[in-house]
N, C-alpha and C positions, 0 to 999 in steps of 0.2 A: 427221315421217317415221319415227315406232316403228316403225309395222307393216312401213313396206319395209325397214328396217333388220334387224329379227326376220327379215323373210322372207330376206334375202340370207347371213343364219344360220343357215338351216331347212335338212334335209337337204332332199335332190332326193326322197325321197318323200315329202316333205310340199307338195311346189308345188301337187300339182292340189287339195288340200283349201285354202290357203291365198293363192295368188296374186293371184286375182279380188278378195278379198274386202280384200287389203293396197293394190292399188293403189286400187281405188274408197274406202277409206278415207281416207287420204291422200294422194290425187290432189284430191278431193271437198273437202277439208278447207282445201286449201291455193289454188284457183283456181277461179275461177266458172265457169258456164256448158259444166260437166261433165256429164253425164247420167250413169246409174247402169253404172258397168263391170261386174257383174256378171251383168246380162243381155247376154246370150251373142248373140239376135237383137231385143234393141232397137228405136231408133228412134232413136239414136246416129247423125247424120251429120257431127259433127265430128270425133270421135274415135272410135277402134277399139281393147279392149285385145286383143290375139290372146293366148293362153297356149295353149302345146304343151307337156304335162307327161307324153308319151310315157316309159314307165319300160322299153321293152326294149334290149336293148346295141346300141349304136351311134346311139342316139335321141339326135336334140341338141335337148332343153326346151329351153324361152324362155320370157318373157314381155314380151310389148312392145307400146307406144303405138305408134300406127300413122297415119296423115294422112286426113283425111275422103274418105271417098266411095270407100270400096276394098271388094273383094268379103267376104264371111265368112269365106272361107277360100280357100288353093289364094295362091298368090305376090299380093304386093303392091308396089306402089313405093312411091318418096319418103323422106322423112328420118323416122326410129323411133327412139325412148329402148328400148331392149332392156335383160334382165337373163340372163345366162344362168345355171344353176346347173352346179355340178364334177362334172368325169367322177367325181371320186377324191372319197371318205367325207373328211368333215373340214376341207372348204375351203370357203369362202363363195361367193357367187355375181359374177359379175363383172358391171358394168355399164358398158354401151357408147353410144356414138352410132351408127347403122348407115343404110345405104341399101336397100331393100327389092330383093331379086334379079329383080323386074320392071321394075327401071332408076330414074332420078331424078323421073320424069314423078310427083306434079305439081309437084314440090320443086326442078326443076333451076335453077329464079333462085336462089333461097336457098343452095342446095349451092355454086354457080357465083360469089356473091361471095366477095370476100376475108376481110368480116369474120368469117363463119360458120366459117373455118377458122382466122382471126387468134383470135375467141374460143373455140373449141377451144382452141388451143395456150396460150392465158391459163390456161384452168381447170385443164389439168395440169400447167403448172408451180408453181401455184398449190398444187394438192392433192399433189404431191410434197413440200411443206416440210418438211422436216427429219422424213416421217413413219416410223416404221421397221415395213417392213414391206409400205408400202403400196407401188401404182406407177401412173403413167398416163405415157399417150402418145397422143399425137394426128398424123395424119397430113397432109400438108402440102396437098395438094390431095385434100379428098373427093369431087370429080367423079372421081379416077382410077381406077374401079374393075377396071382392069386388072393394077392395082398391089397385089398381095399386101402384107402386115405383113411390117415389118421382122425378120430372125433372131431379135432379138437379145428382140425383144415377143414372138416366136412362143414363144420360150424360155420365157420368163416365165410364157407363157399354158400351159405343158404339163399342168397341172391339167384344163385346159376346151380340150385340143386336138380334142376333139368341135365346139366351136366355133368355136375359130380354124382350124381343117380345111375345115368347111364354108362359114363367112361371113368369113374371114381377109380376101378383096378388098373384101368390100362396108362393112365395121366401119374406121371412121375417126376414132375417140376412143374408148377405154377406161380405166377403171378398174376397177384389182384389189386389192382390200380387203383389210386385214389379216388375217392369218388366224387370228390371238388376238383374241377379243372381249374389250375392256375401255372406260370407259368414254372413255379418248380417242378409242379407235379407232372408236367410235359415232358418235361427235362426227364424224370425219372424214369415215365413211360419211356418213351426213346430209348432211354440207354436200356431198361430190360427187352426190347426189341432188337435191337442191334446185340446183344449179347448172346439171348438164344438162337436169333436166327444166324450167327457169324456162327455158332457151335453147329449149329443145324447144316450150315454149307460146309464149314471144314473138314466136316466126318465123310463127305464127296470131295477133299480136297478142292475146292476152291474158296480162295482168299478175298474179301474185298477188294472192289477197285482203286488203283494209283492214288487217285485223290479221297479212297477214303481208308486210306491206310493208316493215317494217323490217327484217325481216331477211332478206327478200329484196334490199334495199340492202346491208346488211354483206356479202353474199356476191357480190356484185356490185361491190362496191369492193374484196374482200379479191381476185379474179381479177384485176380491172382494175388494180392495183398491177404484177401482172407482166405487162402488155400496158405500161402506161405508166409505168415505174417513178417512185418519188420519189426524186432524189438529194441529198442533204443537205450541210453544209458539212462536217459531220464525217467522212461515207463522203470526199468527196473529199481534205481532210486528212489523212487515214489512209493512200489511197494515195501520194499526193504523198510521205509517210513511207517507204513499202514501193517505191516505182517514181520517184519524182523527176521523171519527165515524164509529164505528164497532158495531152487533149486536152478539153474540155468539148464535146460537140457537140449542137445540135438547131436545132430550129424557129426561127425569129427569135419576139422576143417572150417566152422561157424564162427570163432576168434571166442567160443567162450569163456576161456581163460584172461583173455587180453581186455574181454570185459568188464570182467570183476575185477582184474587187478586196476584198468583206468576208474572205476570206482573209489577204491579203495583210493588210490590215490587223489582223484580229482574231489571226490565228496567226502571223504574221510581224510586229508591233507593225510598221509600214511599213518595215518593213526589204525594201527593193526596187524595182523602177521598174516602170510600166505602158507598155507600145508598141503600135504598131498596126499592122498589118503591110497595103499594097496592093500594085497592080501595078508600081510602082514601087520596092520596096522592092530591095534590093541587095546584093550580099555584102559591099561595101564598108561600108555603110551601117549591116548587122546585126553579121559577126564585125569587119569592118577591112580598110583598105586605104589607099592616097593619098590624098593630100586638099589642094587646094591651100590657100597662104597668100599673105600679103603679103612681100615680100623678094626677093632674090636679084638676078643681074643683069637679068634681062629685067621683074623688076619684083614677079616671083611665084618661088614655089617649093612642090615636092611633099612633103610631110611622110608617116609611114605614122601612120593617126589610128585609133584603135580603135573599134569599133563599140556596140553597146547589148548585145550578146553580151561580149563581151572585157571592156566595164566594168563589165556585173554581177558577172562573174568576179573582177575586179582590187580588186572591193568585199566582196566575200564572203572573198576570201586571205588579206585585211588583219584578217579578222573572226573566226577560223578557228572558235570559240566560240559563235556564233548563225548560225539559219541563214537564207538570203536566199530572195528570191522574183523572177523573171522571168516577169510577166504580157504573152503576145504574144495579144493582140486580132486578130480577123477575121484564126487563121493560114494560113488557105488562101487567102488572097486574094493573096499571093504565089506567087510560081513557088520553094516552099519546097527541093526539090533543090536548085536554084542558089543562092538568097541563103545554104545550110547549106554547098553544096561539101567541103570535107574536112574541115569543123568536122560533118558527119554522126557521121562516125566517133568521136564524144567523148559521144554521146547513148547509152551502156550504161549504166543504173541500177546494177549492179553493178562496176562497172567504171570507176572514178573515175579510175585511175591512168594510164588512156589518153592518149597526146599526139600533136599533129600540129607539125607543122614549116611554120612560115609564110615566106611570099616576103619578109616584109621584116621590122625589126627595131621593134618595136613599144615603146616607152614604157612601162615597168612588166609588159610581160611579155616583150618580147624578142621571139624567133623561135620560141617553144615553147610552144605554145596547150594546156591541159588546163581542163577543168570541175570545179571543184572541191567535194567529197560535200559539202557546205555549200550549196551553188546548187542551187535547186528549180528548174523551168519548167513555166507553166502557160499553154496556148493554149486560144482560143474557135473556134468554128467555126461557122459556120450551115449548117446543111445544107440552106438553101434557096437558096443561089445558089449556081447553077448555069453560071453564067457564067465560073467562076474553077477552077483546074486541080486536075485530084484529086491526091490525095497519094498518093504513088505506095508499095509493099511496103515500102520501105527505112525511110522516116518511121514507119510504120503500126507498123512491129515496134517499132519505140523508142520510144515514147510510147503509155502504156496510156488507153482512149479513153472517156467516160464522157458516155450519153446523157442528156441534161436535156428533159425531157418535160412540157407542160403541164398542169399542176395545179389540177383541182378545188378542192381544198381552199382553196386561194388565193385564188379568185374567188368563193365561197362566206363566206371571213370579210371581205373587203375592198370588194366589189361591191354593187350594188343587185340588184333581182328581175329585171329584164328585163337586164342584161349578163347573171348569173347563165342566164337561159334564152338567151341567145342565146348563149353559153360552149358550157352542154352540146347544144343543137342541133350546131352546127357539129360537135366533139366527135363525136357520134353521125355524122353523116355520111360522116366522114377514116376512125373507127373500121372500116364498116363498107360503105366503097362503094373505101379507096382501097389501091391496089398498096402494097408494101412501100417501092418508090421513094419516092412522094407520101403515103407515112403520116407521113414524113422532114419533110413540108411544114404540117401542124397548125398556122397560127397560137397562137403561146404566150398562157398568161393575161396580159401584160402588156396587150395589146390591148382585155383585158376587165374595166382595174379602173378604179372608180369607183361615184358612183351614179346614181340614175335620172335626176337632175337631168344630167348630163353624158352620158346613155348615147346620146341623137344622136350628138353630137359625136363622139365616140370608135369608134362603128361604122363613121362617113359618111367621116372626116377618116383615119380609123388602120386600120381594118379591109377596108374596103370594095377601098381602091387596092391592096392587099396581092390580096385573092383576084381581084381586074381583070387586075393581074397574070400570076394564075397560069392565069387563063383564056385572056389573052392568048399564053401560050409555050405553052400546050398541056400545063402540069404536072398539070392534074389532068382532063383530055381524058378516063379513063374516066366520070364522072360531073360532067360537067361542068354538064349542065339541073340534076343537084339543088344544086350552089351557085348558079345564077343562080335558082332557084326562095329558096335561101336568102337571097341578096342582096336578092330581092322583098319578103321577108318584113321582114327589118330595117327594109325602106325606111318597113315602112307605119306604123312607131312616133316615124317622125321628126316 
């Protein structure tokens, strides 16, 4: 990507000498089945580059890929990789994703799913890391072309308000580039070129060529990190440290369990107990309450017995010097207001010194309940049953919440070839067909390790009832023909 890099460098009176001749190099270089951008009336009906390097005031240049089968000139539709260059001497050119002011036709499947705008929102947060200087944004729904850029981007854009003036509704992913050239900053351009514009081809199915396949994968895994983040034992240790209650939540199949328990184990030497929390579970049961025994005159009597709450507490006071862990398993599968009741109120990470005042007279702690800065708590959650009660603002605020996300990487060193394909199938489908609700719903890699020798078994027996499932309740009802087209597929390997 030199020459588009150079070019997004080049004053705006160097576009019309230079534009054509940057992107057909570099377009040409990097994907097949390009025909020559540089001729102006071709024989190009896949692609179109348009360049408007109109230099009188008020002229808003461009230059931009365009969707096959559109006129030579005069308005176009569909989805366009755009560059535009700066009103103002001394600033680089910005590069956008845009929809053409003749509406979405023939683009509007593509504009219209979720991935296209879920992978927008990956590449800028992505191309935002720690860059200084740089900035993108992407907007939430790019069929809204009713909906102007937000203030706060329009600001941003005051450089190229030539541009964001004129195409502010239709422009629904931008990036605006350093405005020091050096060789980070190069680096960064590039890679947000190579991102949109490889988004921009794959939507026409074609892939980068042979030799730039790998790094078309590194830029493709470095976006997909912030679409599907990696969480590690250590990120969630750290907070556990800074926040004391953590929720782990995602997909069934994510190893959240196997998380917290290596936790517990690895940074807690097992100092602490594992619970599990369902519909049954109780306040009794959690902080404490009565409990019968054997005794008394009628044969029995009511003691007040502490709960798995109360005893981790009463384990951790005694300890004051190391600190403990409270692992609650599936914690939304209780009715978690009720079984917490006014032991809510002791769940401030800051704030250790809080007490509540119990109904009865408890055994090593009396009638005065606090949680002591020594006592961690770590809850799972699946965020695929949906059968079980949302946790409501009060829990939400007090426990900081950390999404665990199916990982590639996992299934790629532990798997054979066909789990492995049938991992990132599935993967690609959730990515880019499902609502924000049902992206929640990804079957995890656990589903998908082993090797070929096992990969029936594990698809038919593990995978299969999982997405029956969710076919059944209607969780993934937007696309639902392409998971029984997927289930087809699995079947034929059995």
């Amino acid at each position: 990507m030199n020459e588009l890099v150079d070019l997004i460098y080049a004053p705006r009176a160097d576009w019309d000498r230079l534009a054509r001749s940057a992107f057909n190099m570099d377009v040409g270089a990097r994907y097949p089945r390009v025909a020559d951008l540089t001729d102006k009336r071709g024989g190009e009906k896949r692609f179109q580059l348009r360049v408007n390097s109109d230099p009188k005031d008020g002229a808003v240049p461009y230059a931009a890929l365009i969707p096959p089968d559109q006129e030579l000139s005069g308005p176009y539709g569909g989805m366009s990789f755009v560059m535009f260059p700066a009103d103002e001497a001394g600033y680089p050119a910005v590069v956008a994703m845009g929809i053409g002011t003749n509406g979405l036709a023939p683009d509007e499947g593509i504009l219209g799913r979720p991935g296209h705008a879920r992978k927008c929102a990956a590449i800028a947060g992505w191309l935002n890391r720690g860059s200084v200087g740089a900035f993108a944004w992407a907007k939430r729904d790019p069929v809204r072309i009713d909906i102007d850029i937000p203030s706060a981007v329009r600001e941003a854009l005051a450089p190229w308000s030539g541009a964001s003036g004129k195409y502010g509704k239709v422009l629904y992913a931008i990036f605006i580039p350093p405005k020091e050239r050096t060789k980070k900053s190069e680096a960064l351009v590039a890679d947000a070129l190579r991102a949109f514009m490889d988004l921009f081809f794959d939507k026409r199915r074609i892939s980068p060529k042979k030799d730039a396949e790998d790094d078309a994968e590194r830029v493709r895994r470095g976006w997909m990190n912030y679409l599907l983040p990696a969480t590690t034992d250590d990120a969630v240790a750290e907070l556990l440290t800074a926040r004391r209650f953590v929720v782990i939540e995602g997909p069934p199949g994510t190893g959240k369990t196997e998380l917290a328990r290596r936790i517990l184990k690895d940074r807690y030497a097992g100092r602490g107990r594992v619970i599990q929390f369902h519909p049954g579970t109780t306040y009794e049961s959690f902080v404490g309450g009565l409990a019968p025994r054997a005794g008394g005159a009628m044969g029995f009597t009511f003691d007040a017995t502490s709960g798995h709450l109360m005893d981790a507490a009463i384990e951790a006071i005694a300890n004051p010097k190391q600190r403990f862990l409270l692992v609650i398993d599936e914690v939304n599968r209780a009715d978690l207001a009720k079984v917490l009741g006014e032991a809510i109120y002791l769940f401030e990470p800051d704030q250790s010194d809080r007490t509540v005042t119990l109904q009865y007279d408890f055994p090593k702690m009396g009638r005065s309940f606090s949680l002591p800065p020594n006592l961690d708590v770590i809850g799972t959650m699946n965020s695929a049953d949906r059968s079980i009660a949302i946790l409501d603002v009060a829990v939400r605020r007090r426990f900081a919440f950390v999404p665990l996300w199916p990982q590639l990487d996992v299934v790629e060193k532990l798997s054979g070839d066909r789990l492995r394909t049938a991992f990132q199938e599935l993967m690609s489908l959730f990515v880019e067909h499902a609502t924000d609700d049902s992206l929640a719903l990804m079957p995890g890699h656990s589903y998908f390790l082993g090797d070929d020798a096992s990969a029936s078994s594990r698809l038919s027996t593990g995978l299969r009832p999982l997405l029956e499932e969710y076919l059944a309740q209607g969780y993934v009802a937007g696309f639902a023909d392409e998971i029984r087209a997927y289930l087809d597929r699995i079947s034929q390997g059995a």
